[in-house]
N, CA, C and O atoms as a MOPAC input file, in Angstrom:
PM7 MOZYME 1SCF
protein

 N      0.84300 1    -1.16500 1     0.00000 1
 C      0.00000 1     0.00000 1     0.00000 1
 C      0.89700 1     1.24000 1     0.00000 1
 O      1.85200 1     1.27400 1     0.77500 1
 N      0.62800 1     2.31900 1    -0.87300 1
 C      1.19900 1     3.54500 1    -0.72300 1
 C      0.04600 1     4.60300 1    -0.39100 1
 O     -1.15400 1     4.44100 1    -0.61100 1
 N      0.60500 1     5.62000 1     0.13400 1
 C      0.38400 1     6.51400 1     1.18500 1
 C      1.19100 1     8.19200 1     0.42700 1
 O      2.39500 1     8.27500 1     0.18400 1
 N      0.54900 1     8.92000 1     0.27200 1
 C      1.26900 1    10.23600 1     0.39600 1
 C      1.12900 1    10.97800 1     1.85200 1
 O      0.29500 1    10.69000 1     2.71100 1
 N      2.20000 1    12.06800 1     1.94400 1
 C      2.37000 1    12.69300 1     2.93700 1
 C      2.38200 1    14.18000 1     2.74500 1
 O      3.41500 1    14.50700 1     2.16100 1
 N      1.53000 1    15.29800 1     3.05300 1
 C      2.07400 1    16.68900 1     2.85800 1
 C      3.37400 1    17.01700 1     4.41200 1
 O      3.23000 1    16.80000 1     5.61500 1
 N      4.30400 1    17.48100 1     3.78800 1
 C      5.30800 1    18.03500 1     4.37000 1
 C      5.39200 1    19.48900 1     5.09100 1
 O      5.00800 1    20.38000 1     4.33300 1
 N      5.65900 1    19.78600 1     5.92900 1
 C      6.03600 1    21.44300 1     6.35300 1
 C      7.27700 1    21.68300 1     6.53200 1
 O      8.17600 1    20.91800 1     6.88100 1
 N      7.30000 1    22.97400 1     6.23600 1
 C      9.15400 1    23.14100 1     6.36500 1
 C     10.09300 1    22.13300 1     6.30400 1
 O     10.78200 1    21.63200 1     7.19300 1
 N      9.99000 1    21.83400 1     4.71800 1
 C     11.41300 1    20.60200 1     4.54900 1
 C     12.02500 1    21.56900 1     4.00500 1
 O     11.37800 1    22.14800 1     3.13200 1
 N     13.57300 1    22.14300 1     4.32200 1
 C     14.33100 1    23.27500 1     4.17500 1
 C     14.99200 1    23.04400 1     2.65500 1
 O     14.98700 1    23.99600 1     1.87400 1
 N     15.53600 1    21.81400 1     2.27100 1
 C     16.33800 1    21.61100 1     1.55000 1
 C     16.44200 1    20.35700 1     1.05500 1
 O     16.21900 1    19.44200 1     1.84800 1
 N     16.82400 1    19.99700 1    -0.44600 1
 C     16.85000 1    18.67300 1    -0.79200 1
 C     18.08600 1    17.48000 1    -0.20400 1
 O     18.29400 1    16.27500 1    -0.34900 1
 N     18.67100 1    18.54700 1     0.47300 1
 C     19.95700 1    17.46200 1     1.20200 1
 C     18.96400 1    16.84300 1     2.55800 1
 O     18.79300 1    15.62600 1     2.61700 1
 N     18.40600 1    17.65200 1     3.50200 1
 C     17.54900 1    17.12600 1     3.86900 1
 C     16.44200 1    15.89900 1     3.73700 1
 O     16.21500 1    14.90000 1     4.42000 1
 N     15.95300 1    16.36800 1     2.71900 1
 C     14.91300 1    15.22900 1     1.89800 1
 C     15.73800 1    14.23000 1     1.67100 1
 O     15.23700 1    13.18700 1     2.08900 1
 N     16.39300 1    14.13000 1     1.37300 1
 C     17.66800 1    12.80600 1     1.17300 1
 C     17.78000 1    12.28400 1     2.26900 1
 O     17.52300 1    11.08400 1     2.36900 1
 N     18.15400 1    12.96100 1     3.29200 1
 C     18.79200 1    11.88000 1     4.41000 1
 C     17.39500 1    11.95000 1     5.21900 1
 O     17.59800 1    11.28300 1     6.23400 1
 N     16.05300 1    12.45100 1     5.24700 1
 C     15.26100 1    12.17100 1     5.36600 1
 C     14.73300 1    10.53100 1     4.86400 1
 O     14.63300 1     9.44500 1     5.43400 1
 N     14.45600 1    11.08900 1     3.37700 1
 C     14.52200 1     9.71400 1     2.90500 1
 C     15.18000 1     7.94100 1     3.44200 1
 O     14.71900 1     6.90700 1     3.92500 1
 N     16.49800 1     8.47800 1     2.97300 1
 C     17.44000 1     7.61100 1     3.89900 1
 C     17.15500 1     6.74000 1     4.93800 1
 O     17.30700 1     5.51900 1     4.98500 1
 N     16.60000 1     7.73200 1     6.00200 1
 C     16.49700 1     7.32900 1     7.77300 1
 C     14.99200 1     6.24800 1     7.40400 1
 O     14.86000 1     5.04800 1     7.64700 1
 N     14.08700 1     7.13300 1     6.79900 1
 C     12.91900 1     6.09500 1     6.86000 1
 C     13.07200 1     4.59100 1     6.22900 1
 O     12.73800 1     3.58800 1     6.85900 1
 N     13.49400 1     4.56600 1     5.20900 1
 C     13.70000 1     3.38700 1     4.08900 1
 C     14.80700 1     2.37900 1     5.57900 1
 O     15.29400 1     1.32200 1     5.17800 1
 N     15.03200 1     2.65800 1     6.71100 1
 C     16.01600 1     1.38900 1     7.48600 1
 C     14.94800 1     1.31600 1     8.52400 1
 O     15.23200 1     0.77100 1     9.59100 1
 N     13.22800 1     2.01400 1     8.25500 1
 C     12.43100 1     1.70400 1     9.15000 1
 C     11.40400 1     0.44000 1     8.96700 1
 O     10.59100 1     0.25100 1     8.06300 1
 N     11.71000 1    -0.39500 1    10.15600 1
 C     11.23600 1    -2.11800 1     9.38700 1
 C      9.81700 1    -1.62800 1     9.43100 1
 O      9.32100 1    -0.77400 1    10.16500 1
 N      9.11800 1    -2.56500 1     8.21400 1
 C      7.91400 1    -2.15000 1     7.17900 1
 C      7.44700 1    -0.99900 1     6.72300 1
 O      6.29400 1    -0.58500 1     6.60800 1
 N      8.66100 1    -0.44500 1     6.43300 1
 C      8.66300 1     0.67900 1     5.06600 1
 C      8.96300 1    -0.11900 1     3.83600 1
 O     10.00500 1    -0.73900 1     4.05000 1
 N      8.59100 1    -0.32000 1     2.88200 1
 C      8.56200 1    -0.89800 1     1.79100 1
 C      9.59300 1    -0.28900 1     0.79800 1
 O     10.44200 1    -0.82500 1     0.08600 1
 N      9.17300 1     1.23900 1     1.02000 1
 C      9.74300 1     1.93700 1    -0.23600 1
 C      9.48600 1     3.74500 1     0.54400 1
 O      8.62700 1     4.13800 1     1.33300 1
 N     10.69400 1     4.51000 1    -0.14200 1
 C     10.32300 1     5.99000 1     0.29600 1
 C     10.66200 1     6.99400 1    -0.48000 1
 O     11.84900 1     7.09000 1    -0.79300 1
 N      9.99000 1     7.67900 1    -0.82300 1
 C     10.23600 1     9.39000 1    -1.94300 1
 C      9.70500 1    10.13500 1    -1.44900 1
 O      8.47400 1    10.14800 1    -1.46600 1
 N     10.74300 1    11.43800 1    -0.54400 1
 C     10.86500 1    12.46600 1    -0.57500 1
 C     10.61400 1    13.68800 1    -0.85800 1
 O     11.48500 1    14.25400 1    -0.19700 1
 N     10.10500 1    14.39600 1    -1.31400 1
 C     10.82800 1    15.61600 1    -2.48300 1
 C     10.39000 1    16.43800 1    -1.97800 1
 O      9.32500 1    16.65700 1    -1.40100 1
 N     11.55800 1    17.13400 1    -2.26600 1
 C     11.29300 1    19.28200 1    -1.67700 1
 C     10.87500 1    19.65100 1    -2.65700 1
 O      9.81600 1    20.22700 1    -2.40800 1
 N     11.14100 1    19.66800 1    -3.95300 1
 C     10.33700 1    20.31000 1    -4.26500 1
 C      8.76100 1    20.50300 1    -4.08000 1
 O      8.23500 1    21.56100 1    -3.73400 1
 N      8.00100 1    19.14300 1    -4.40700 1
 C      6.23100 1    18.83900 1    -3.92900 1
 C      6.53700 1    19.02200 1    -2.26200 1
 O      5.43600 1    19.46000 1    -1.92800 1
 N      7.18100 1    18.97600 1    -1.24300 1
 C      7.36300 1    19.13500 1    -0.28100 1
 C      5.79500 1    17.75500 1    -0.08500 1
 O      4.68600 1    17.85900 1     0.44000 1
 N      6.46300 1    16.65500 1    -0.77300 1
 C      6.06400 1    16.04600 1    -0.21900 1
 C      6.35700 1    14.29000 1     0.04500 1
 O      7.22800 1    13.77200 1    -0.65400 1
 N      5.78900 1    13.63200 1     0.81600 1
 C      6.75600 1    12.15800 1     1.11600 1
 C      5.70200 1    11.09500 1     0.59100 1
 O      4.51600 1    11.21100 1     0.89800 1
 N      6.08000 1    10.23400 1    -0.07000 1
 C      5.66200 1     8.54500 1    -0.45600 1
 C      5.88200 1     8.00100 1     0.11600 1
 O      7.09600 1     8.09200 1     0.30000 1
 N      5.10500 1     6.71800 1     1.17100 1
 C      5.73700 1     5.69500 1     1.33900 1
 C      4.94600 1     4.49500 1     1.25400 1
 O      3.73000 1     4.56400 1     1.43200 1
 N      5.56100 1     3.31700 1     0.98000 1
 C      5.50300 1     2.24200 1     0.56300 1
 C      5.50300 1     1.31100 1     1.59900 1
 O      6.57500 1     0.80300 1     1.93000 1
 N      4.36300 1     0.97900 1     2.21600 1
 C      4.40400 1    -0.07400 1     3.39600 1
 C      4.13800 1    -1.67500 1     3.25500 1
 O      3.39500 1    -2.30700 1     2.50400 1
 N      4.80000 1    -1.97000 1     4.00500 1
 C      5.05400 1    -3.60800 1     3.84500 1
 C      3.19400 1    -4.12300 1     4.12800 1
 O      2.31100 1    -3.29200 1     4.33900 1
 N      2.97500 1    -5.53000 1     4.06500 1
 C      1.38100 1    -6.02800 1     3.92700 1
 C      1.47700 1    -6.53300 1     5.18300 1
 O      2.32800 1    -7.27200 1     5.67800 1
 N      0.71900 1    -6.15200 1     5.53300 1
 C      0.33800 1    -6.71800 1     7.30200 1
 C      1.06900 1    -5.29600 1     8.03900 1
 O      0.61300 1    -4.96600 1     9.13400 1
 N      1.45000 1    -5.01600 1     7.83600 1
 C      2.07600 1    -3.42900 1     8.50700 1
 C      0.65700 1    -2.64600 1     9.61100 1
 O     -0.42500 1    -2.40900 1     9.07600 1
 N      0.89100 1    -2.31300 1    11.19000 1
 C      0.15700 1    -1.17900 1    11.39600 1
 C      0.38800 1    -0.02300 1    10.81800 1
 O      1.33900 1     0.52500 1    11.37600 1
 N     -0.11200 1     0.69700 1     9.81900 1
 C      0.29200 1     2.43400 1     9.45700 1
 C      0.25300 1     3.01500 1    10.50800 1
 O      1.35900 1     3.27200 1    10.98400 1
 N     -0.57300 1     3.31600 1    11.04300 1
 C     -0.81700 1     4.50500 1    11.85300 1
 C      0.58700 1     4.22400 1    13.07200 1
 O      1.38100 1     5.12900 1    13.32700 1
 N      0.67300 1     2.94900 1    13.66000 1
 C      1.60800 1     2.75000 1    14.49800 1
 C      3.25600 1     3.25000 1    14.05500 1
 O      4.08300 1     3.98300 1    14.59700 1
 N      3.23800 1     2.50200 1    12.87900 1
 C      4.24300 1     2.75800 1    11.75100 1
 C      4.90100 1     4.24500 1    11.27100 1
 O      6.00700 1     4.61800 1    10.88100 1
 N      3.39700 1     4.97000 1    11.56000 1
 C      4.08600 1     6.85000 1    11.15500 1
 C      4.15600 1     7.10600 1    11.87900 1
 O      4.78500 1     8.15800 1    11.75500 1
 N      3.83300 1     6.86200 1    13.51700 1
 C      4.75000 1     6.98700 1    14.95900 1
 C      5.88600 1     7.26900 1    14.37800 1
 O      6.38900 1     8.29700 1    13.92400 1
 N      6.27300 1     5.92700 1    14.49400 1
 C      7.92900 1     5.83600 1    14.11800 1
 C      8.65300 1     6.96200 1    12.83300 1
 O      9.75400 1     7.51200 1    12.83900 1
 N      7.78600 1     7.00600 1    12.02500 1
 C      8.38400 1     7.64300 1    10.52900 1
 C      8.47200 1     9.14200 1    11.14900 1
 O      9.40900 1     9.91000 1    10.93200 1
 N      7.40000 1     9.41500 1    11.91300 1
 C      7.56800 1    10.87800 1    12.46000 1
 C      8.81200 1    11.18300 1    13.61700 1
 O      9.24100 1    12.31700 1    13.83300 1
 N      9.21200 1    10.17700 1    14.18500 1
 C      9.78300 1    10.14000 1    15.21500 1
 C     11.58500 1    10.47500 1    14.46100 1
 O     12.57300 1    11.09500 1    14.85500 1
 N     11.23800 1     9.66100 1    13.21700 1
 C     12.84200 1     9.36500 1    12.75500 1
 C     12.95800 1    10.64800 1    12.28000 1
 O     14.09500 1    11.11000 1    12.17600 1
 N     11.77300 1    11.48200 1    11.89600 1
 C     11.73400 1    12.43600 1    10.98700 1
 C     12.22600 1    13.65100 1    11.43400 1
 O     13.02800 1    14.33800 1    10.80100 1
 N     11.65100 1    13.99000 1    12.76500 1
 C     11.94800 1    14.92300 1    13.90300 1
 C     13.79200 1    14.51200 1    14.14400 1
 O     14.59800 1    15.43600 1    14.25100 1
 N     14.18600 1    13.23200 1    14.19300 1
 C     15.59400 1    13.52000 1    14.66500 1
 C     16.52200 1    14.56100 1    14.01300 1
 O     17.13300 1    15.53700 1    14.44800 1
 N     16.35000 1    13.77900 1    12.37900 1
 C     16.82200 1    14.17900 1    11.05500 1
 C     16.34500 1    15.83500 1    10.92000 1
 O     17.22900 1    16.61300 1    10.56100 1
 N     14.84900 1    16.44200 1    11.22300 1
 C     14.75800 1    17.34500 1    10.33400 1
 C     13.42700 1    18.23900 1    11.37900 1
 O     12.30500 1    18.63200 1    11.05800 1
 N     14.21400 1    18.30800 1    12.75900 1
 C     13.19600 1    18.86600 1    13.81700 1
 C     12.40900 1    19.92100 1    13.47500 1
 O     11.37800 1    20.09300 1    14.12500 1
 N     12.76200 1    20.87300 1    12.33300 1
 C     11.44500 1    21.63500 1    11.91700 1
 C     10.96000 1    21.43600 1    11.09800 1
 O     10.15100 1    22.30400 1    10.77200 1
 N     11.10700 1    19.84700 1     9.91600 1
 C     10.24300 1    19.60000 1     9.30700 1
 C      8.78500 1    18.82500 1    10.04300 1
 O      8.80700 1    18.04300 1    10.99300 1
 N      7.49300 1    19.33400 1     9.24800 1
 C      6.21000 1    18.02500 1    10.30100 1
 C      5.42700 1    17.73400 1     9.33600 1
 O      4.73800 1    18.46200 1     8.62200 1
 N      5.61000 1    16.34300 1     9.36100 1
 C      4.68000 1    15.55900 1     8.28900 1
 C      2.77900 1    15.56400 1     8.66200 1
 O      2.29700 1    14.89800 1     9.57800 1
 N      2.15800 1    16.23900 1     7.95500 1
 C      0.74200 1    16.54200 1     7.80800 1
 C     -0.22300 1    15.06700 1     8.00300 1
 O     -0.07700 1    14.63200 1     6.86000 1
 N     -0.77700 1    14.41400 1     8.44500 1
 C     -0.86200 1    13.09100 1     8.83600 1
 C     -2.51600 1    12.98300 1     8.37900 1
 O     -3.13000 1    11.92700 1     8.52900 1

């Protein structure tokens, strides 16, 4: 299943990268795209996956990486 995300304040595409990055080593993320420009995120979740439990985590990794970016849920 894929999922879009609206983004806030993603500053920069180096960001979005290692954004990217951090989520895709989060177990049952399937798949992940980024982009500053759409300032916005894809992701690709594994089958049997909780989402909602799951963007806990994606938000959590997200805040380390990119504390004034906030994913719109």
């Amino acid at each position: 299943m894929k999922k879009t995300y609206e983004l806030v304040d993603l500053d920069c595409a180096v960001c979005a990268q290692k954004m990217q990055d951090a989520v895709l080593k989060i177990d049952g993320v399937a798949g992940a795209e980024v982009s500053y420009i759409k300032q916005k995120m894809t992701l690709e979740f594994a089958d049997g996956v909780d989402v909602d439990k799951l963007m806990k985590k994606v938000c959590k990794t997200i805040a380390k990486v990119e504390p004034d970016c906030e994913v719109i849920l």
